[in-house]
N, C-alpha and C positions, 0 to 999 in steps of 0.2 A: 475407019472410024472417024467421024467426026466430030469436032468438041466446039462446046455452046462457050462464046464468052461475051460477059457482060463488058459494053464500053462505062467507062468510068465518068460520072456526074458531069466533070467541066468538059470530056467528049459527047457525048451525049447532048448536051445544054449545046454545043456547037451546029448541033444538027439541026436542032428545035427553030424551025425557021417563028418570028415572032414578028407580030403586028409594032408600030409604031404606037405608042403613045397619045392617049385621048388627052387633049389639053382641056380641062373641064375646067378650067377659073375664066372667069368673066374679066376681073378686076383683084389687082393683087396690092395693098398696102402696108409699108414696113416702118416699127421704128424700130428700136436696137436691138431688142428681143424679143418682140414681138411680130407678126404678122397675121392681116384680115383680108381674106378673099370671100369673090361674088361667086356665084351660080345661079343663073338661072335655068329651070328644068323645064324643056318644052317637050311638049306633047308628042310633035314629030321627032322626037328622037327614037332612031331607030332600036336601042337596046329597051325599050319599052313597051314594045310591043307584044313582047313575049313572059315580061315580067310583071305582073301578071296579065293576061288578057281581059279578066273584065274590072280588075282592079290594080291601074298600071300605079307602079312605085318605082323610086330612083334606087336600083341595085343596092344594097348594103357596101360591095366590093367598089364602086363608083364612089361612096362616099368617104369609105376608106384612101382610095385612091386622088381623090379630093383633099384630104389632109393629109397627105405626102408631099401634093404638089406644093402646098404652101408651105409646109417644112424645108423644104428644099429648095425652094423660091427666099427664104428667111436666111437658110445657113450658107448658101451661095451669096446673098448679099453682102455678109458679113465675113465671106473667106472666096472670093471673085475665084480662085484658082482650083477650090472646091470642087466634088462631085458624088455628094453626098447618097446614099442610098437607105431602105425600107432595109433593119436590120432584124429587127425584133418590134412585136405588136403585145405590146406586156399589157393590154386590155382595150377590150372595147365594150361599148355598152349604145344599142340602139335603141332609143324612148319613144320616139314619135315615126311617121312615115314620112317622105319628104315623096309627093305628089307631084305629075308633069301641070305646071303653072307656078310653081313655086319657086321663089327666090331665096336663096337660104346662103348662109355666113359660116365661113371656117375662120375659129380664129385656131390661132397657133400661139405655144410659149414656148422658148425654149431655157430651161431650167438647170440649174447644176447637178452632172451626176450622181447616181449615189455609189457608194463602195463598190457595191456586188455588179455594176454598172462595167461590162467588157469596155476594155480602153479603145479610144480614139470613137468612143459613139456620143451622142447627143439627148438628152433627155426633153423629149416635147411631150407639152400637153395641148389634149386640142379639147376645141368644142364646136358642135355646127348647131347651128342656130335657125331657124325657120324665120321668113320673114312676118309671121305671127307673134315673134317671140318665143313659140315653144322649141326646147332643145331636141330635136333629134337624134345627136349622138355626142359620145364622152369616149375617147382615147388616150391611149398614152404609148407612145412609141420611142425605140430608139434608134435614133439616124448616123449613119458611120460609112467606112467605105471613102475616106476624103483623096482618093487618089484619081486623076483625072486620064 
């Protein structure tokens, strides 16, 4: 007889061979609790090509991943020893498209927990911004995980 068994999450996640990290900020600026990043979106990027093809857009999950970086770029500033992580994504909300040509702005805050708030995470708000003006997207995440 043979018997099926499941490997367990953090064996399984050992297996998962995984890509290195897109560094998608152009330009990253800090003050204490704040932080503003660039992006610029070109055309030859190759995750574009397929999203969509006759109407290319910057990933939703790019942008997401976009205001991580600068979260994380902010809370590493401010605790050098840090290594902070994407814990919880308690909302997003995408308004505009952000198109290959476009130069668009993350900004970041990071804010005081709230109660219901699991300990040792971080409360950011973000917002990206088109270099039009118009907003593209509104987030609120919390960053935790500070063990390096």
């Amino acid at each position: 007889m043979t018997q099926s068994v499941s490997p367990s999450i953090p064996v399984a996640a050992a297996r998962v061979s995984r890509a290195e990290p897109v560094i998608g900020l152009d330009v990253v600026e800090m003050t204490t609790d704040r932080a503003r990043a660039c992006k610029l979106v070109l055309a030859e990027d190759p995750y574009l090509s397929g999203h969509y093809p006759d109407v290319p857009i910057f990933p939703g999950v790019f942008t997401i991943d976009s205001v991580v970086q600068t979260a994380r770029a902010l809370l590493i500033d401010r605790e050098p020893e840090s290594s902070p992580q994407l814990q919880v994504l308690v909302s997003v909300q995408f308004t505009a498209p952000i198109r290959p040509g476009d130069h668009f702005e993350v900004a970041v805050h990071a804010l005081p927990g709230k109660p219901a708030d699991p300990a040792g995470t971080r409360r950011i708000k973000a917002q990206c911004i088109r270099g039009d003006g118009i907003t593209a997207g509104r987030m609120t995440l919390l960053m935790g995980g500070n063990e390096r």
